[in-house]
MARMIDREN-14792 format. One record per residue (C-alpha): chain; z, y, x; residue number from 0. Coordinates in Angstrom, 3 decimals, decimal comma. Each point is the difference from the previous one (the first is absolute). Example, Ala and Ser with C-alpha at 12.3 -4.5 7.8 and 13.67 -1.06 7.14 Angstrom:
// residues 2
  chaine        pz        py        px  num
       A     7,800    -4,500    12,300    0
       A    -0,660     3,440     1,370    1
***
This chain:
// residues 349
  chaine        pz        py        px  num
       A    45,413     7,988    63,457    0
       A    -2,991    -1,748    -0,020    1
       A     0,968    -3,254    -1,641    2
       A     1,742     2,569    -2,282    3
       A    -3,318     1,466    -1,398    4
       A    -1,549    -3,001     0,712    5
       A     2,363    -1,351    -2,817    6
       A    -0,371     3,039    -2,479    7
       A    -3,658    -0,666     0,122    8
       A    -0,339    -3,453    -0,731    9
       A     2,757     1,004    -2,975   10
       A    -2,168     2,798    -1,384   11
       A    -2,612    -2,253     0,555   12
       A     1,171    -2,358    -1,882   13
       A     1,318     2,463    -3,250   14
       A    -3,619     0,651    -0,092   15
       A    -1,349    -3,284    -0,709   16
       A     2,534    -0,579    -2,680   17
       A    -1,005     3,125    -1,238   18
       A    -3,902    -0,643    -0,364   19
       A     0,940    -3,903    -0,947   20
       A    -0,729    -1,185    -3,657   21
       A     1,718    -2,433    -1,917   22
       A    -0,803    -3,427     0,476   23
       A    -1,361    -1,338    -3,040   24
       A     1,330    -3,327    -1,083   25
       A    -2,018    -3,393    -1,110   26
       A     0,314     0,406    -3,950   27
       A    -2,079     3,775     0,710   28
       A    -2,362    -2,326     2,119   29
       A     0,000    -2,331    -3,201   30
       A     1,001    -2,511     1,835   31
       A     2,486    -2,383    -1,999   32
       A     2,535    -3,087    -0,175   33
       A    -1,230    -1,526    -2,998   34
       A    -3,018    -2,252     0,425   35
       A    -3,349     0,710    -1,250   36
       A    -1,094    -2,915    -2,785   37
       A    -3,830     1,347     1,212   38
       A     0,244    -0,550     3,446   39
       A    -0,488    -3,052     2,997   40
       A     2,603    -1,340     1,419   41
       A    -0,966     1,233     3,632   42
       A    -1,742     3,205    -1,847   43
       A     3,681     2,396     0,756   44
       A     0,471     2,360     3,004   45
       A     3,230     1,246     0,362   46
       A     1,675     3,437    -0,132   47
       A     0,311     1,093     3,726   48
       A     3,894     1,736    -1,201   49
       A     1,098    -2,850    -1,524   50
       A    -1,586    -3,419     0,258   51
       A     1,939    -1,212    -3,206   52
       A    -2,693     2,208    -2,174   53
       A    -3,818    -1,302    -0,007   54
       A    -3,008     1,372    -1,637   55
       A    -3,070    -2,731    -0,976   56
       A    -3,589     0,802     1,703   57
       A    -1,329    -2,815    -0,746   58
       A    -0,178    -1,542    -3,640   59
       A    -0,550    -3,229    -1,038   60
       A    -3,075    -0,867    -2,208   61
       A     1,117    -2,270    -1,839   62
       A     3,322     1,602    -0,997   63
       A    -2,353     3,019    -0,892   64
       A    -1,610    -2,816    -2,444   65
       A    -2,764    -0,056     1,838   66
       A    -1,022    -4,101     0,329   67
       A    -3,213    -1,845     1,986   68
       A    -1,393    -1,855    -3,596   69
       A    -3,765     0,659    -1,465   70
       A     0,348     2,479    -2,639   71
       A    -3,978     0,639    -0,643   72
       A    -0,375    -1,906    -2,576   73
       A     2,546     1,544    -2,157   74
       A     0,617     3,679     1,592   75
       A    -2,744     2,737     0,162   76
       A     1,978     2,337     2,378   77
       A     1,789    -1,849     2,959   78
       A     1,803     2,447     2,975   79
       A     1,236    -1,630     3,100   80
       A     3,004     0,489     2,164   81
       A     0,135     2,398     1,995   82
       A     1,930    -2,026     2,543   83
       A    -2,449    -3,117    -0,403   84
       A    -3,074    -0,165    -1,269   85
       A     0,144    -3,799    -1,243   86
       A     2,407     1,433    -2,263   87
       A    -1,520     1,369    -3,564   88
       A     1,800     0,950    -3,185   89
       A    -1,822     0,857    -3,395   90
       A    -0,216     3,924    -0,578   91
       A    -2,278    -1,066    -3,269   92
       A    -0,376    -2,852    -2,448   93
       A    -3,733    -0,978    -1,478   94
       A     0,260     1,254    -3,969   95
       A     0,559    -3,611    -1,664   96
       A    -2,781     1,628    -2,761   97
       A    -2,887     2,223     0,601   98
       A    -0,986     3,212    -1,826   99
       A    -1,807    -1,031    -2,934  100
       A     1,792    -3,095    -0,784  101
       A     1,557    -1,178    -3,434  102
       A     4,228    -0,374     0,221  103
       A     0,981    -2,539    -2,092  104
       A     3,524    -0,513    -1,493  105
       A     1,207    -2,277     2,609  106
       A    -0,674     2,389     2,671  107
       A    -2,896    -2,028     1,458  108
       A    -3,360     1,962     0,260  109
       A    -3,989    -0,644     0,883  110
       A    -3,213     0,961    -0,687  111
       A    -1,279     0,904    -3,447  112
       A    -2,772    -2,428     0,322  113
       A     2,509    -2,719     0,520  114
       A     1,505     1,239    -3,034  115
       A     2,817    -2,887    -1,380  116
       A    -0,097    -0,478    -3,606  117
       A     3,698    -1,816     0,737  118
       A     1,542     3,235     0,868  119
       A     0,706     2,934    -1,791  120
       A    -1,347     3,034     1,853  121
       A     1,760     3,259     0,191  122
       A    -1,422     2,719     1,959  123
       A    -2,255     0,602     2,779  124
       A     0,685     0,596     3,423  125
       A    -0,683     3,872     1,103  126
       A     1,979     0,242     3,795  127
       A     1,777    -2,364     2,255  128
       A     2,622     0,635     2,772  129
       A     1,379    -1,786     2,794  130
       A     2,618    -2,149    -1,519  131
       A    -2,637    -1,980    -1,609  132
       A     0,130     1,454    -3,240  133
       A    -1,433     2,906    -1,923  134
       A    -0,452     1,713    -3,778  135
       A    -1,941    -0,720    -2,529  136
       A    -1,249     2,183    -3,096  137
       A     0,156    -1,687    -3,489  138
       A    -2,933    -1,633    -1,397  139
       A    -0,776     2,822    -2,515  140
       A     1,153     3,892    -1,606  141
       A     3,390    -0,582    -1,596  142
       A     0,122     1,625    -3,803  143
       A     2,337     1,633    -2,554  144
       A    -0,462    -0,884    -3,287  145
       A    -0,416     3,356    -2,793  146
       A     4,005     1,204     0,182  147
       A    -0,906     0,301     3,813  148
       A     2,232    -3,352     0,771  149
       A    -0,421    -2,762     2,609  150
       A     0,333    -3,529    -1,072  151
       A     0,534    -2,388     2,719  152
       A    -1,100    -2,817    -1,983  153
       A    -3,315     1,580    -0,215  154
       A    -0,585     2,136     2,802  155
       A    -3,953     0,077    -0,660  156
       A    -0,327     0,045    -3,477  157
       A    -0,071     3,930    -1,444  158
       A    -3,216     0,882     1,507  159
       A     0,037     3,114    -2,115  160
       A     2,741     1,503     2,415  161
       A    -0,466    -1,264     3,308  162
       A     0,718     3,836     1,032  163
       A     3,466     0,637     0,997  164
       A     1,963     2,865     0,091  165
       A     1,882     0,009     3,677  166
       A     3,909     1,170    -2,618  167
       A     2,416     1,648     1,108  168
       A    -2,085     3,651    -0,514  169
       A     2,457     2,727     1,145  170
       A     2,115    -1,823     2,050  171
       A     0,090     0,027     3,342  172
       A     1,359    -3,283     1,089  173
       A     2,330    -0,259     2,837  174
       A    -0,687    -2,474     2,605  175
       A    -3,666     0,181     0,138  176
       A    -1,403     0,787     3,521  177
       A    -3,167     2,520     0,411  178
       A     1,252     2,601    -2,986  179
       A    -1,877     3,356     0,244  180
       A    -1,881    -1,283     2,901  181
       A    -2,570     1,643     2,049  182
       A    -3,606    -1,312     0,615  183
       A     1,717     0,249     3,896  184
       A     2,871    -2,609    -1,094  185
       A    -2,538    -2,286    -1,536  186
       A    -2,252    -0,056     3,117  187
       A     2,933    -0,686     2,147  188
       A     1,070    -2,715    -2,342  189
       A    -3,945    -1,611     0,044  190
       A    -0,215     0,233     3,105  191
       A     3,360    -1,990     1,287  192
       A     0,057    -1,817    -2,551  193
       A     3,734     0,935    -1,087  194
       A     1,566    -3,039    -1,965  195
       A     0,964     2,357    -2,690  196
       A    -3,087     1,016    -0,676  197
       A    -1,134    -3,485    -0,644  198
       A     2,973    -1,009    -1,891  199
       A    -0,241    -0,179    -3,670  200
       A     2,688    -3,185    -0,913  201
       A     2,730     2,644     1,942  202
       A    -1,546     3,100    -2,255  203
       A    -0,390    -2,437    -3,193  204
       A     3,842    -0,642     0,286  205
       A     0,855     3,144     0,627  206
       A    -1,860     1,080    -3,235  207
       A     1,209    -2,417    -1,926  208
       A     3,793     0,650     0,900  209
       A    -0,019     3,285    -0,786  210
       A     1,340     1,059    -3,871  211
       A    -1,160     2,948    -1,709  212
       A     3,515     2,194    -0,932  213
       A    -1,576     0,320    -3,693  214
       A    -3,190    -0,815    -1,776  215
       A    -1,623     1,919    -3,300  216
       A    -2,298    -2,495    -0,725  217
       A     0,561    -3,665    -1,640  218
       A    -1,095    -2,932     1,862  219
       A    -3,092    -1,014    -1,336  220
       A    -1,945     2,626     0,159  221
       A    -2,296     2,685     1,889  222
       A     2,198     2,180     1,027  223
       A     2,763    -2,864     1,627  224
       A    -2,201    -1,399     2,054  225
       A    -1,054     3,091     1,020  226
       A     3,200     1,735     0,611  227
       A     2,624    -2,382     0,095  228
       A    -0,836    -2,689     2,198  229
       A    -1,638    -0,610     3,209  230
       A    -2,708    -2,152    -2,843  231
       A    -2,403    -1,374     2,910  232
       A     2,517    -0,990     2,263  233
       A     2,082    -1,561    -2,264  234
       A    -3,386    -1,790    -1,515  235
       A    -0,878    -1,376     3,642  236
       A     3,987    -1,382     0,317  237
       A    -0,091    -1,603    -3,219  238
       A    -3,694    -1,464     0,730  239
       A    -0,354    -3,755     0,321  240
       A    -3,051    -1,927     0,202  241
       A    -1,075    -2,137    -2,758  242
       A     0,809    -3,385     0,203  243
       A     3,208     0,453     2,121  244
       A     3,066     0,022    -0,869  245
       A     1,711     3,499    -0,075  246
       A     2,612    -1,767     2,266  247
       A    -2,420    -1,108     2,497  248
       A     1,759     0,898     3,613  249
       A    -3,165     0,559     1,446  250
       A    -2,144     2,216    -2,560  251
       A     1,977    -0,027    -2,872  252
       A     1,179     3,284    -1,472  253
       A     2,032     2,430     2,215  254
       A    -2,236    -0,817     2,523  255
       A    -2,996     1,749    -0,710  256
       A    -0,095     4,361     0,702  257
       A    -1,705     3,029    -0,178  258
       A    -2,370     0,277     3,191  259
       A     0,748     2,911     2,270  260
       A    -2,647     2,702     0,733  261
       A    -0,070    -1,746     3,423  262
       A    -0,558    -3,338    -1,501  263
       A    -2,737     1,736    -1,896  264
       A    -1,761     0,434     2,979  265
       A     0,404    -3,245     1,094  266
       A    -1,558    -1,045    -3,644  267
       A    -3,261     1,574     0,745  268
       A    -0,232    -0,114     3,502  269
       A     0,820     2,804     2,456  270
       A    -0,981    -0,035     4,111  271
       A     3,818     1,544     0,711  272
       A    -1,425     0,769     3,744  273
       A    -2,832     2,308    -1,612  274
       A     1,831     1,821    -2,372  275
       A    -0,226     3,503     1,469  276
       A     1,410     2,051    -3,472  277
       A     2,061    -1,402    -2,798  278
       A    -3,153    -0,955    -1,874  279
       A    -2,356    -1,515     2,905  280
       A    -0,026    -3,745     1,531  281
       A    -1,206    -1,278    -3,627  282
       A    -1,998    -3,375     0,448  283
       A     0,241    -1,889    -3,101  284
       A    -0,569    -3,290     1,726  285
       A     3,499    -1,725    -1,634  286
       A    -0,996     1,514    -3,487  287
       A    -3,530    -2,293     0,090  288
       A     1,819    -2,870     1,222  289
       A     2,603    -0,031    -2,394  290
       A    -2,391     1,327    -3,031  291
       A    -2,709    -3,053     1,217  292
       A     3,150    -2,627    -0,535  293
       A     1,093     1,841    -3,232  294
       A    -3,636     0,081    -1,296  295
       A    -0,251    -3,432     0,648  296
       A     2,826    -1,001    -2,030  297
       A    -1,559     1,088    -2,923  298
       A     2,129    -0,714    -3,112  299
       A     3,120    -0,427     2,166  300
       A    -0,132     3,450     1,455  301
       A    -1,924     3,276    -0,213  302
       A    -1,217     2,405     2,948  303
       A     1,912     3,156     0,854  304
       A    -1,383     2,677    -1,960  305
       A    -1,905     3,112     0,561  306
       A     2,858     2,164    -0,856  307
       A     3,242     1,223     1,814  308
       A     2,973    -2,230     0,843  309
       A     4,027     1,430    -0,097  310
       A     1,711    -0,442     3,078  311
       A     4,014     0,214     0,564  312
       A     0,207     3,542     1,248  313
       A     0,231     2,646    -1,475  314
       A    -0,329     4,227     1,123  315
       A     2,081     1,339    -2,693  316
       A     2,218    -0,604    -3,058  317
       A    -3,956     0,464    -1,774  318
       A    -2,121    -1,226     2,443  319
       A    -0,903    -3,547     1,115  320
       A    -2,076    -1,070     2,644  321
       A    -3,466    -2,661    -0,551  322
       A    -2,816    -1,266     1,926  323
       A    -3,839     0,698    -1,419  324
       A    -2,205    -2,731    -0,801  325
       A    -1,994     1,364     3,550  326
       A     3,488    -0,571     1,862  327
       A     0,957     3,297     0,010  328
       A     3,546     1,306    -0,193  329
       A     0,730     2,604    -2,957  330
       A     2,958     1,033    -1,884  331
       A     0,091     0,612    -3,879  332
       A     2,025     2,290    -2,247  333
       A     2,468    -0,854    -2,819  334
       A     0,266    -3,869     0,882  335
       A    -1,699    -0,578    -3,040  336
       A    -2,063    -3,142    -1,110  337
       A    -2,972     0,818     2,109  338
       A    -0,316    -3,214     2,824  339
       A     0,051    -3,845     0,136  340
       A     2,791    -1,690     1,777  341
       A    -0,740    -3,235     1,482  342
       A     3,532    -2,166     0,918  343
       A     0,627    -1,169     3,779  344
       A     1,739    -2,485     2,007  345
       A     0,931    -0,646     3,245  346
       A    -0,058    -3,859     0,929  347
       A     1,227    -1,678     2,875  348
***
């Protein structure tokens, strides 16, 4: 009787750890795996305790994270190391090839305005650099319509009379363009991080130039085209080309050239992004004098930006367009009509 309930006990015993047991979990829910890891060391697994055929990788190697033990300060102005081993370094950040302020020339090359080269054809000057070693550039000087309120490629500069554009498109809302009907909120947010599409005006320039009007009232060649039909400042800074380049030139030849972005506005005159505490704060100005000094300098071959408001790519509504102030400040401006400058950029790399 005794081994009897001896028996039952252990049994119910028993039923009740099966009861309160949960399921084993197996190595792929441990995220372990078969397959190897391209990242890791060869002695950097530990194995699944279930299953010793599936491994997971602790330890990485550094130089299959591309991570390698060569000098990179002459050449990189960021450098991170590995975490694994600190003789290991890998470039987060190139040094800019050109400095802010500096004349672009046609073949790409840049320097110093006061080591100006008479040799080379110069194209724009260089307003922001990034970590692939490039940067923009902003177009030596205003481009201009001639009296019908056209853009001539072949003389980009020539029609002083109308170097005041009218943004096109006026009643259309075009589809495509980020930061429509925005709030001063959206604008901070995209200031403050820095969103790419903010600071994109060759993805907004396309955009606006892609887009076809259903139907149009107006004849081309006049007022009320460029003002209604067609995105006429973007399409302008598309067809731009510098003068004494070909319009086929791969590097700044036509098709390469766009409508700044409100963003890249910013970076035009100068903005402190980490002390820009509303929409309308962080102004410096700093990259305006730089690039104005270099412009200045040019004299004859360029002209200074102008005390007046510049178009950007973005607009608020189908009859509103968005511009940046002569003091850096960001605005907006009814009807799209011909009322700011529009200076062509570039991106160069």
């Amino acid at each position: 009787m005794k081994y009897v309930l001896f028996l039952v006990m252990v049994l119910f015993s028993n039923q009740a750890v099966a009861l309160n047991c949960e399921k084993q979990p197996t190595c792929e829910e441990l995220n372990y795996s078969k397959e190897d890891d391209p990242q890791c060391a060869d002695d950097g697994y530990i194995l699944c305790p279930f299953d010793f055929s599936y491994k997971k990788c602790l330890q990485p190697d550094c130089e299959k994270l591309g991570f390698t033990s060569s000098e990179k300060s002459g050449w990189c102005s960021e450098i991170i190391t590995c975490p694994q081993d600190s003789s290991y370094t890998a470039c987060n950040c190139l040094k800019p090839r050109c400095n802010i302020g500096d004349v672009l020339y046609a073949d790409s090359s840049c320097g110093d305005v006061k080591d100006y080269s008479e040799d080379k054809v110069a194209v724009g000057v260089v307003y922001y650099t990034n970590c692939d070693g490039g940067g923009k550039v902003i177009s030596l000087k205003d481009l201009t319509l001639d009296s019908n309120y056209v853009f001539h490629p072949t003389e980009p500069f020539g029609n002083t009379a109308l170097y005041k554009f009218p943004w096109g498109l006026s009643g259309v809302t075009v589809p495509g363009l980020k930061y429509k009907w925005a709030t001063n909120e959206q604008f901070l947010l995209a200031l403050q991080t820095r969103d790419p599409d903010f600071f994109n005006g060759e993805k907004d320039t396309q955009t606006l130039i892609n887009f076809k009007k259903d139907s149009c009232s107006y004849d081309e060649g006049t007022k009320g085209y460029a003002e209604y039909c067609v995105a006429t400042a973007a399409l302008a800074a598309h067809q731009f080309y510098p003068l004494g380049v070909e319009p086929n030139n791969t590097i700044v030849g036509a098709g390469r050239w766009y409508l700044p972005s409100l963003g890249e506005l910013t970076e035009l005159y100068g903005y402190d992004y980490d002390q820009v505490t509303t929409w309308d704060t962080g102004k410096t100005g700093k990259t305006k004098e730089k690039v104005t000094q270099t412009l200045t300098t040019l004299e004859g071959k360029a002209e200074p930006l102008k005390n007046i408001e510049y178009w950007a790519s973005i607009e608020y509504s189908g009859d509103i367009a968005y511009e940046l102030k002569a003091d850096g400040s960001i605005s907006k401006y009814y009807k799209k009509d011909p009322h700011c400058a529009v200076r062509a950029s570039l991106n160069f790399r």
